[in-house]
C-alpha positions in Angstrom: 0.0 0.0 0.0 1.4 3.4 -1.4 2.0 6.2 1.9 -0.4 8.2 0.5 -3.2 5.8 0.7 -2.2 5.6 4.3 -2.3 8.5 5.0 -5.6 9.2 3.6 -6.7 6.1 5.1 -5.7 7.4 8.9 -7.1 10.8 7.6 -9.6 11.4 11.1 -6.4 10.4 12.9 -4.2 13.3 11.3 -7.2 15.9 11.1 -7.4 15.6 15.0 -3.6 15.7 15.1 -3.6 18.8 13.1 -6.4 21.1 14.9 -5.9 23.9 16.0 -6.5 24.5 19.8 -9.4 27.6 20.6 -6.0 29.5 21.1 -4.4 28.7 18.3 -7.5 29.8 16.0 -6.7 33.6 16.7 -2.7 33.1 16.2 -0.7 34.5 12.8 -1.0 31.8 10.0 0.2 32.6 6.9 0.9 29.0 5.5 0.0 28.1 2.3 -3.6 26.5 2.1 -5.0 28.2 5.1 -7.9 29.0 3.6 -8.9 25.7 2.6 -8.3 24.3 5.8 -8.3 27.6 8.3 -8.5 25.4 11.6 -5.8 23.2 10.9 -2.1 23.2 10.7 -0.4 21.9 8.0 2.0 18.6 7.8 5.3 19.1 5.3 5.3 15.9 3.3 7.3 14.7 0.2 6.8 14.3 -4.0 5.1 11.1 -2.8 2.2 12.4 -1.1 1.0 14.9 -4.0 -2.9 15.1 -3.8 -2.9 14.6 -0.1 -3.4 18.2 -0.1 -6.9 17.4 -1.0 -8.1 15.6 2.5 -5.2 17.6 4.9 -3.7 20.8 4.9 -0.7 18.7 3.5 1.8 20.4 1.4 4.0 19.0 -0.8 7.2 19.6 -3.6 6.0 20.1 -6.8 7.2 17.7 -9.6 9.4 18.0 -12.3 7.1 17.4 -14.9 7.5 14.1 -17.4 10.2 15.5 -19.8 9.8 19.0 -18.8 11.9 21.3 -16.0 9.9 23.3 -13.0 9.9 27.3 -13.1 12.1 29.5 -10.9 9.0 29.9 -8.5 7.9 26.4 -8.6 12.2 25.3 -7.9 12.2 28.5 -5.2 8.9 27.0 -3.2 10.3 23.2 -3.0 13.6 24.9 -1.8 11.6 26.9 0.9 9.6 23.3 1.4 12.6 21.5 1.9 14.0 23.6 4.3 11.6 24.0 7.2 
């Protein structure tokens, strides 16, 4: 079974993981996806979990593409990503 599908399988697990405390609703958050997903924190994951983004506030490298090369911004953000 791929990591992803675990992932999304334990999904309630990692949405209760991820919430944010009735304090932590009024603190700074300018993380990417914060809109989507405004009372939960987001999990850093790798290339391998791309969609996850769609059940958790997940965020994730973006892929070379087949054959193709990744912008400045897009090779900027996975840098940023990579770091934290």
């Amino acid at each position: 079974m791929a990591d992803i599908a675990i992932a999304q399988s334990n999904r309630e697990f990692h949405l209760n993981k991820l919430a944010k405390t009735p304090s932590e609703l009024d603190m700074a958050d300018q993380g990417p996806l914060r809109e989507e997903y405004p009372a939960s924190w987001a999990i850093l994951a790798d290339k391998g979990y791309q969609g996850l983004h769609r059940n958790l506030r997940a965020i994730t490298p973006t892929k070379r593409p087949a054959g193709g090369v990744l912008t400045v911004s897009e090779m900027d953000v996975n840098d940023k990503i990579a770091s934290d």
